[in-house]
C-alpha positions as CSV (number, residue, x, y, z in Angstrom):
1,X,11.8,10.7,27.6
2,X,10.6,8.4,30.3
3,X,6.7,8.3,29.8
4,X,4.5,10.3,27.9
5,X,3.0,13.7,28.6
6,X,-0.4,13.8,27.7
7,X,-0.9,17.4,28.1
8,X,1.8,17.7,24.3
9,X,-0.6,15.4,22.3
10,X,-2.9,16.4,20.1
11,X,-6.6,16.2,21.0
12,X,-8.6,13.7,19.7
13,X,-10.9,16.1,17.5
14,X,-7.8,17.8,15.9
15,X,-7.0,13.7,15.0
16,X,-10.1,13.7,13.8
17,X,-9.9,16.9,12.2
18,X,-7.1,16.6,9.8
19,X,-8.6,12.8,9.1
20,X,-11.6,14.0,7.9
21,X,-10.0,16.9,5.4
22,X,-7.5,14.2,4.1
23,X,-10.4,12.1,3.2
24,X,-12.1,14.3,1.4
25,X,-9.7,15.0,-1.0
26,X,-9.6,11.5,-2.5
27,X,-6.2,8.8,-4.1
28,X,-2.8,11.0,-3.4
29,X,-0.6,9.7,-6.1
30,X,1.9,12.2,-6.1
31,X,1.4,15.1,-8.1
32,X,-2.2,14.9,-8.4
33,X,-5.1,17.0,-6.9
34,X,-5.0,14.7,-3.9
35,X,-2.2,15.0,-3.1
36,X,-1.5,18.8,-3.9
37,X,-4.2,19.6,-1.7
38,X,-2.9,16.9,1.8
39,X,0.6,18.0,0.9
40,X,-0.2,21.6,0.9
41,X,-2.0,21.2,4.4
42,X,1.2,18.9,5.8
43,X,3.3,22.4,4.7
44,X,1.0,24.6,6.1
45,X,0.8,22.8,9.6
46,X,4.6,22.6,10.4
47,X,6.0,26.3,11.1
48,X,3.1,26.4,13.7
49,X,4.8,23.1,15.0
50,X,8.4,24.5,15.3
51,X,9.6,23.1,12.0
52,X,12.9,25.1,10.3
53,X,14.6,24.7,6.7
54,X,12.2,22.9,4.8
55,X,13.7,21.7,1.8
56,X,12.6,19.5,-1.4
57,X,13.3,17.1,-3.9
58,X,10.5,17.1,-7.3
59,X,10.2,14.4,-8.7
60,X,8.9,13.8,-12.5
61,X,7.1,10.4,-13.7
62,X,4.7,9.6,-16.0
63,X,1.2,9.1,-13.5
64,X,-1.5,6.2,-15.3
65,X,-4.8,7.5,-14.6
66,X,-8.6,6.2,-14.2
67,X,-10.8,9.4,-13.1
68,X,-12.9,6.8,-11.3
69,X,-12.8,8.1,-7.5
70,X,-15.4,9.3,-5.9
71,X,-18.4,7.5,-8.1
72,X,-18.7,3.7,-8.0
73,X,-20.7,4.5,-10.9
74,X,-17.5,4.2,-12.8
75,X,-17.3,0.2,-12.3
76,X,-20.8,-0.5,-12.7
77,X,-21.8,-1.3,-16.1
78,X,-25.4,-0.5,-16.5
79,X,-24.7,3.1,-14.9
80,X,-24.0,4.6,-17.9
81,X,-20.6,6.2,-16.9
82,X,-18.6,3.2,-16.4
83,X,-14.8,3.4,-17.4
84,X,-14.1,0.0,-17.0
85,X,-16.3,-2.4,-19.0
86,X,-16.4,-5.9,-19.3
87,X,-19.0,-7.8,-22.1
88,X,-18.3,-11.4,-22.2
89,X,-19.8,-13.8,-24.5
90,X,-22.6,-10.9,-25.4
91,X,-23.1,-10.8,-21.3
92,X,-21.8,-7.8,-19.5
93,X,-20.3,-8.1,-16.4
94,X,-22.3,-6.6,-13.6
95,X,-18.9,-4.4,-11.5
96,X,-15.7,-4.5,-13.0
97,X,-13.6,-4.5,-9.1
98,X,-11.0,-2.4,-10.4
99,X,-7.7,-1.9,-13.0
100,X,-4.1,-2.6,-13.6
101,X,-1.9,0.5,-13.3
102,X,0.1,1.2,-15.6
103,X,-2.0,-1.2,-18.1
104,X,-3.1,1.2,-20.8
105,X,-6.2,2.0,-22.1
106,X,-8.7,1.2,-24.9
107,X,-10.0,3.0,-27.7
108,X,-13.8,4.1,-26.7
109,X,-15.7,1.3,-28.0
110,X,-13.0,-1.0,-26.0
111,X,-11.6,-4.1,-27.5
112,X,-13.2,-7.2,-29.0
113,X,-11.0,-10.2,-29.0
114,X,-11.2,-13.9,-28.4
115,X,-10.2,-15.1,-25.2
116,X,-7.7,-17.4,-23.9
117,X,-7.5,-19.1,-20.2
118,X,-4.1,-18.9,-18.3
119,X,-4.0,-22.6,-17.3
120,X,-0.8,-22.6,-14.9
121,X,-0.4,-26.5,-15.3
122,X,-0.9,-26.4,-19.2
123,X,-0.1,-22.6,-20.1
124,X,-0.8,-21.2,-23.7
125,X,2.4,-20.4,-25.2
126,X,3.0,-16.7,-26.7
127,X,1.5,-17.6,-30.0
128,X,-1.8,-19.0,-28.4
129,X,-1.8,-15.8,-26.2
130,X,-0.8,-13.0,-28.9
131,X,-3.8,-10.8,-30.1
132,X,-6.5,-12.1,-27.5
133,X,-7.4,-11.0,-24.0
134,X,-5.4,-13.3,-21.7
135,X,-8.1,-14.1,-18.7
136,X,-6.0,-15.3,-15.5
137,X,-7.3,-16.4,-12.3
138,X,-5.2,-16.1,-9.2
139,X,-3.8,-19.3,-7.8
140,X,-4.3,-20.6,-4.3
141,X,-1.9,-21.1,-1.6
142,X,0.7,-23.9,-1.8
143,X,1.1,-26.2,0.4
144,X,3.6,-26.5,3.3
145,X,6.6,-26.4,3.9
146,X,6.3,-22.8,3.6
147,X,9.6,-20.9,2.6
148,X,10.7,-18.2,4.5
149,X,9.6,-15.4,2.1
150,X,6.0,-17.1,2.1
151,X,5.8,-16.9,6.0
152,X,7.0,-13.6,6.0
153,X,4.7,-12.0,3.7
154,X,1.4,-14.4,4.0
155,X,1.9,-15.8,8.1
156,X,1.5,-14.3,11.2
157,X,5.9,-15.2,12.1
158,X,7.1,-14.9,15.5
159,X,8.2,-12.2,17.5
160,X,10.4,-10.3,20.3
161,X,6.8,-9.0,22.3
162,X,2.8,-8.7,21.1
163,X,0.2,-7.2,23.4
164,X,-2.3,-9.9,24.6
165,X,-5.4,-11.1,23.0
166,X,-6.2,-13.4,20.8
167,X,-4.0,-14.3,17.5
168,X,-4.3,-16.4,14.7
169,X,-1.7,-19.7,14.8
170,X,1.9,-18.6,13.7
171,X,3.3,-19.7,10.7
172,X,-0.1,-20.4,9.0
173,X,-1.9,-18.2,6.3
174,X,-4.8,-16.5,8.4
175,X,-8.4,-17.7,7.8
176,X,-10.4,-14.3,6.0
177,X,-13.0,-14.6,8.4
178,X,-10.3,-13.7,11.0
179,X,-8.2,-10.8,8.8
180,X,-8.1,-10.1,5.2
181,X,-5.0,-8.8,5.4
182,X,-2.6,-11.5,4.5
183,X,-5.3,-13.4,2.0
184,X,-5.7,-10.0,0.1
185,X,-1.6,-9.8,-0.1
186,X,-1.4,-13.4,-1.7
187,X,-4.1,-12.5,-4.6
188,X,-2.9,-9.1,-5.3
189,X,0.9,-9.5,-5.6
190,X,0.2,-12.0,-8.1
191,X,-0.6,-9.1,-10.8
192,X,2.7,-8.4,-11.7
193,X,3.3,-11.9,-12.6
194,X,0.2,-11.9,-14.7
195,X,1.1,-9.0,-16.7
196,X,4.4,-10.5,-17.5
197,X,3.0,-13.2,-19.4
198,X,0.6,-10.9,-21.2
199,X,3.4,-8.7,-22.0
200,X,5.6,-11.3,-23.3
201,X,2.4,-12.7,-25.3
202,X,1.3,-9.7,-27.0
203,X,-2.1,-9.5,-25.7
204,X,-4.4,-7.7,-26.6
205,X,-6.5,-7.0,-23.0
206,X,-6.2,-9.1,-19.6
207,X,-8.4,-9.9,-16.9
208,X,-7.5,-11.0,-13.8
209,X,-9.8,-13.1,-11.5
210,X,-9.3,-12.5,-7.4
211,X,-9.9,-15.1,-5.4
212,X,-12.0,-12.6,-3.4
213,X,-15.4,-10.9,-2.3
214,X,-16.8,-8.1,-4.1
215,X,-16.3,-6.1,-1.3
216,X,-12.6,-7.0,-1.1
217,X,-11.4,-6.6,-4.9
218,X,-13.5,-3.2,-5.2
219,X,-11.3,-0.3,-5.8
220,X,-8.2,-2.8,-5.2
221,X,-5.4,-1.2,-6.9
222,X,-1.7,-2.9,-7.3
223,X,1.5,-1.4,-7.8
224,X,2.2,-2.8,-11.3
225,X,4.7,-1.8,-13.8
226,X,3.5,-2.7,-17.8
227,X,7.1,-2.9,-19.5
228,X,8.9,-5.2,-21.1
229,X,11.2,-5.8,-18.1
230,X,9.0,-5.0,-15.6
231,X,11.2,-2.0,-14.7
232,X,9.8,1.7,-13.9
233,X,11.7,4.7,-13.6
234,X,11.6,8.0,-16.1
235,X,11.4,7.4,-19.4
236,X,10.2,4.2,-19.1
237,X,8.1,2.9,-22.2
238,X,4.9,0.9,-21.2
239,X,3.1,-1.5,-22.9
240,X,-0.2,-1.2,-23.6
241,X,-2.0,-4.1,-22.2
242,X,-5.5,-3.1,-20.6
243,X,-5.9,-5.2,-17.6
244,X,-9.1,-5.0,-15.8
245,X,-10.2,-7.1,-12.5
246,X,-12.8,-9.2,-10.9
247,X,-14.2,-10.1,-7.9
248,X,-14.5,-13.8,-7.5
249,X,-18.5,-13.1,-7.9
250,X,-18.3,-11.1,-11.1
251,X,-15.2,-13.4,-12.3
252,X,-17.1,-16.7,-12.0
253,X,-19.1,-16.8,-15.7
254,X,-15.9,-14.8,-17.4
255,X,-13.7,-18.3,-16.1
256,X,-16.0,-20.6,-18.0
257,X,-16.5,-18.3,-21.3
258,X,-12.5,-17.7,-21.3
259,X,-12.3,-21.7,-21.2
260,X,-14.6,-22.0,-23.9
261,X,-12.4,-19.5,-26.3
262,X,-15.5,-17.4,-26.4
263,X,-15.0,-13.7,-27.2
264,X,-15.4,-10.7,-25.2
265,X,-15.0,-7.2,-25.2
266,X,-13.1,-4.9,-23.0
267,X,-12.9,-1.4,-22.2
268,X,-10.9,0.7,-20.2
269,X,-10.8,4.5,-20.2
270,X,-7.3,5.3,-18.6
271,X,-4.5,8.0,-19.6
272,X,-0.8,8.6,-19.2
273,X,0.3,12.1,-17.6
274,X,3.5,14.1,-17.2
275,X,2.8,14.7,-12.9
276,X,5.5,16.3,-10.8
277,X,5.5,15.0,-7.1
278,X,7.8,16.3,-4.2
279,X,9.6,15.0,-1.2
280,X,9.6,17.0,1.5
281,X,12.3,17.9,4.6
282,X,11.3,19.6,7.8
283,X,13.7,20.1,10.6
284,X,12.5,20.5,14.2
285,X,15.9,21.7,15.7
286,X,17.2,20.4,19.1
287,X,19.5,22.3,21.4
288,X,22.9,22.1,19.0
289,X,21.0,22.0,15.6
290,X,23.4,23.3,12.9
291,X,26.7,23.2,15.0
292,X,28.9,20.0,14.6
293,X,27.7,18.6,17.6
294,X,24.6,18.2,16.6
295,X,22.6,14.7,16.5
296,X,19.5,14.0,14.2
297,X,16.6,11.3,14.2
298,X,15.0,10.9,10.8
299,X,11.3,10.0,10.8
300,X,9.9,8.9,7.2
301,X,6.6,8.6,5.4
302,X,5.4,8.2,2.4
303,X,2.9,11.1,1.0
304,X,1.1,8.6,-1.5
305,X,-1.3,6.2,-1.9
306,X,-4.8,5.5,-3.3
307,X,-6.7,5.1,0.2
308,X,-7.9,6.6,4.0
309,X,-5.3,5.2,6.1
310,X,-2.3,4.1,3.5
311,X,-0.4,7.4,3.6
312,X,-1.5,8.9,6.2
313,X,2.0,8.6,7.9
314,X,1.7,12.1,6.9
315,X,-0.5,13.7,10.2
316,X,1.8,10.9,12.2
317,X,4.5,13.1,11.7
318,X,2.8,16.3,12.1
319,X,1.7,15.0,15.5
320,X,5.1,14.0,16.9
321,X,6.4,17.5,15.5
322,X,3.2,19.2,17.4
323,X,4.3,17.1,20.4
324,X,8.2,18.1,20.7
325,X,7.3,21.4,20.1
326,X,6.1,21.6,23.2
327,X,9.7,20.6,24.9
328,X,11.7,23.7,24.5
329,X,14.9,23.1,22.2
330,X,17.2,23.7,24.9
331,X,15.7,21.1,26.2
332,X,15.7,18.4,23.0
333,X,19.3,16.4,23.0
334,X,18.5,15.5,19.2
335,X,17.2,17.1,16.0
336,X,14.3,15.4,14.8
337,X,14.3,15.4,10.7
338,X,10.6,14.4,9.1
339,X,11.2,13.2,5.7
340,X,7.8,13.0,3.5
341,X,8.2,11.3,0.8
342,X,6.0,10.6,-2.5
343,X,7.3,7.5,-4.5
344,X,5.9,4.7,-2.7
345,X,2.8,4.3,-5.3
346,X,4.6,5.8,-8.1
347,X,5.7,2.9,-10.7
348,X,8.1,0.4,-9.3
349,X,8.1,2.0,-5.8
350,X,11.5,4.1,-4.0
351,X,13.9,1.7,-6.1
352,X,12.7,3.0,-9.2
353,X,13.5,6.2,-8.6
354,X,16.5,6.5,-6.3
355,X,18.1,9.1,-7.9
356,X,15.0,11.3,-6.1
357,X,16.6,9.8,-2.9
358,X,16.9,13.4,-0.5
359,X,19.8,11.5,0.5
360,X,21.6,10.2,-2.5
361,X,21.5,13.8,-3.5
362,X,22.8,14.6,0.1
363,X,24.9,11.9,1.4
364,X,27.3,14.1,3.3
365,X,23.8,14.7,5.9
366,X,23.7,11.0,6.5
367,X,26.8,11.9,9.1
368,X,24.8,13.1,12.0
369,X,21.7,11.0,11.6
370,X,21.6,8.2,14.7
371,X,18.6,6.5,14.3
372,X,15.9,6.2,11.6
373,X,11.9,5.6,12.4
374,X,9.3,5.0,9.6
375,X,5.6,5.3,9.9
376,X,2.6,4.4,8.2
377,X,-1.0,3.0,8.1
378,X,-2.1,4.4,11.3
379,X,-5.6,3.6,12.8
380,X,-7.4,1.3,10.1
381,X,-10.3,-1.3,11.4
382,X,-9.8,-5.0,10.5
383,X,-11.9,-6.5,7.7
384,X,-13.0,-9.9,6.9
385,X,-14.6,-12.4,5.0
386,X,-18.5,-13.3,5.7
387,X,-21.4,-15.6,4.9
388,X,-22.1,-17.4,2.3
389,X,-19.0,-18.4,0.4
390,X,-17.3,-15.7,2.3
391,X,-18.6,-13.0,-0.1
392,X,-19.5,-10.5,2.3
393,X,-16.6,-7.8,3.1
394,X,-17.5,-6.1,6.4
395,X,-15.4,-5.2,9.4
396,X,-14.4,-7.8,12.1
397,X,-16.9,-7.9,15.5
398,X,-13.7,-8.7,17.1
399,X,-12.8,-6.6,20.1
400,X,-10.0,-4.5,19.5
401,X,-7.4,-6.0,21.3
402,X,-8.0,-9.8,19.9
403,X,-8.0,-8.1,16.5
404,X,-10.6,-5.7,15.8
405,X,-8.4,-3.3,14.8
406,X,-5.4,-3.5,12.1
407,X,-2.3,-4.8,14.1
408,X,0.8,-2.1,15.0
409,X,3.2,-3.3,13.7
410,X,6.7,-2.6,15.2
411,X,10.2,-3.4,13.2
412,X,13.0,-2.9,15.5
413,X,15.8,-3.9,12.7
414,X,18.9,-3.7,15.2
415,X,17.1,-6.1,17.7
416,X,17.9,-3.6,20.3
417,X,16.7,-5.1,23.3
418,X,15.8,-1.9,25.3
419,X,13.9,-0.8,22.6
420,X,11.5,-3.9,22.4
421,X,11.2,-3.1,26.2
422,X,10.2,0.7,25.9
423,X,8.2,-0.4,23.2
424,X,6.6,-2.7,25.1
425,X,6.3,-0.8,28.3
426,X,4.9,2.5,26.2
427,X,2.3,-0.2,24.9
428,X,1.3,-1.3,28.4
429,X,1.0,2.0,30.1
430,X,-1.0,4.0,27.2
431,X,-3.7,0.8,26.6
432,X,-2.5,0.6,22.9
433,X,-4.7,-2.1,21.6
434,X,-3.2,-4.3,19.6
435,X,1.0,-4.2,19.1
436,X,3.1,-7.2,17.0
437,X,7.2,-6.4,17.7
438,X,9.6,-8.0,15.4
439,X,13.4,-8.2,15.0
440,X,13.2,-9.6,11.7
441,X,15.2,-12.3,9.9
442,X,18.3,-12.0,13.0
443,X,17.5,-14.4,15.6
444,X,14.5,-16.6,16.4
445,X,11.5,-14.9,18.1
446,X,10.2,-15.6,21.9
447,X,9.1,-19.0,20.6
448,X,12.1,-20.2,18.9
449,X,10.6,-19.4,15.3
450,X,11.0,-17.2,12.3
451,X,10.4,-13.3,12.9
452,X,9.3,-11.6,9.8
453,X,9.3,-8.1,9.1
454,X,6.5,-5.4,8.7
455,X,4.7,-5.5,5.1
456,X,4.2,-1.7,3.9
């Protein structure tokens, strides 16, 4: 397909459309409401599309839940119907930011403990730690040399084509006041390392401290697994460990009371669930679909997540199927497969579960697929860090081609060099704002650096 026809794409207002019901439907961890009700639309959307065969995968786990979506109410402590609850020293904390999943709960009265500051220079042993609420605060970046795994998560790395504009340095952890994005990464991912310790400890409760604005650590919820190994999968056994968090702000007189050994009390109203989420396989056949001669392309995304634009891979994929739809199949060389899958924000991620896999269960239709294409996180607006002390979270003024928009980000794992051109001429020609293309860890990008690799 040389260019493309703008007469097969959907219309802005149908874009706009399905955005606006998925929205209103709230977090899709698989199997919940949320997601019943976006997943039920995706199926309802693709026989008008062309799409043949559907077939599916369920998938049991055990979903943690905090009913705290849509109220803010929830975090706020003087509203009455807060679920997360934070008194320290006899002081309650204004907005508790948000929760570790998988943490547990407390009893309705919450927790009252002693508390005990995670010094990473000096750190309390497990004795020190056992029956209090462990109080952590995230650490701040290291300095350089960077290793590769730092550059790749936490640096703009370099790359096989970007569109122009203006970019932050390569190979340097972005300012917040010009993108959150890599700054959030670096505070979050430390949970998991945090919960470890508490585990291992036998805490009673755990707060963690972000290193950022209210804004930013409001509603902020990490993938974290609460077991002894730090494993997830079905059956696993979690530890209850009630972890709440905190904005920077809200975190600041918690820091100095945990120091002091004073005492706090934490609540968290949470619960454990037997959900059932489901993968999902559509087929939109090309000209020798189900003769041996047949060809596929498999397109993935993930079904599940906890905001607007994280999952919503999901109306990606129904607009590529409403566009080839419109090329007749004796026309279409390949079958296009659409995979939709739902265990990226259950426990421990797809490796947890792989036995869900729609292709470990099927290996023998790996045979005819030829190329693979993921998508996700489609049409988000860049935030950042403002004003005093950088505690205002508000969108970036920036244009969208110098970063006012969340960068596309393009993987092409092969390093085929025609792609990166079509890529880069499909870029060009349809005015797409703001593009990043990386081969990855194979060769050195176009300045003679380190390409990463796209950060789901």
């Amino acid at each position: 397909m040389p260019q493309v026809n703008p007469h097969f794409m959907i219309t802005p207002d149908q874009a706009w459309d399905w955005a606006s019901f998925k929205s209103q439907g709230g977090p899709t961890y698989a199997g919940s409401a949320g997601w019943k009700r976006y997943t039920d639309f995706l199926i309802s959307k693709m026989p008008e599309f062309g799409a043949v065969d559907l077939d599916y995968v369920e998938i049991p786990y055990d979903h943690y839940i905090v009913d705290d979506w849509p109220d803010r109410r929830t975090h706020i402590y003087d509203s009455g119907m807060a679920l997360e609850k934070l008194i320290s020293d006899g002081t309650p904390v204004p907005v508790v930011a948000s929760y570790g999943m998988t943490s547990g709960f407390t009893p309705a009265e919450g927790i009252t403990a002693p508390m005990v500051y995670y010094d990473p220079t000096h750190p309390p042993d497990n004795a020190q730690i056992a029956g209090k609420i462990l109080v952590c605060q995230t650490v701040q970046y290291p300095d350089p040399p960077y290793t590769s795994s730092f550059l790749d998560n936490f640096t703009l790395t370099d790359y096989e084509w970007r569109s122009p504009g203006k970019w932050a340095p390569l190979f340097t952890p972005p300012h917040t006041s010009a993108t959150t994005s890599y700054h959030s990464r670096w505070v979050w991912s430390q949970l998991n390392a945090f919960a470890a310790i508490g585990i291992k400890g036998h805490a009673a409760g755990m707060v963690v401290v972000y290193d950022l604005s209210p804004g930013a650590a409001f509603g902020l919820a990490q993938r974290s697994v609460y077991t002894p190994d730090g494993k997830a999968g079905l059956g696993a056994v979690y530890v209850n460990c009630p972890t709440l968090t905190l904005d920077r702000v809200n975190g600041a007189k918690v820091l100095v009371d945990a120091k002091a050994g004073k005492a706090a009390t934490l609540t968290l109203s949470a619960h454990f669930e037997r959900n059932t989420g489901k993968a999902i396989i559509a087929y939109l056949p090309g000209k020798n679909y189900g003769t041996p001669r047949d060809e596929q392309v498999l397109l993935a995304t993930h079904t599940d997540a906890m905001s607007l634009i994280e999952e919503n891979g999901g109306l990606g994929l129904l607009g590529i199927m409403s566009y080839f739809n419109h090329i007749p199949k004796t026309a279409r060389p390949r079958t296009l497969i659409f995979y939709f899958d739902c265990r990226h924000f259950m426990p421990g991620a797809e490796a947890a579960w792989p036995q869900f896999d729609y292709y470990t269960i099927h290996p023998e239709r790996l045979k005819t697929i030829v190329a693979t294409l993921g998508m996700e996180h489609m049409g988000g607006r860049q935030t950042v860090e403002a004003g005093p002390g950088g505690n205002n979270y508000v969108y970036s003024s920036e244009l969208p081609e110098n970063g006012g928009v969340i960068t596309s980000l393009m993987d092409v794992y092969n390093n085929n060099i025609w792609l990166v051109e079509a890529i880069a001429k499909a870029a060009t020609d349809h005015h797409w704002p703001r593009v990043d293309v990386k081969a990855g860890n194979v060769e050195p990008g176009l300045n003679g650096g380190f390409q990463g690799s796209v950060k789901s």
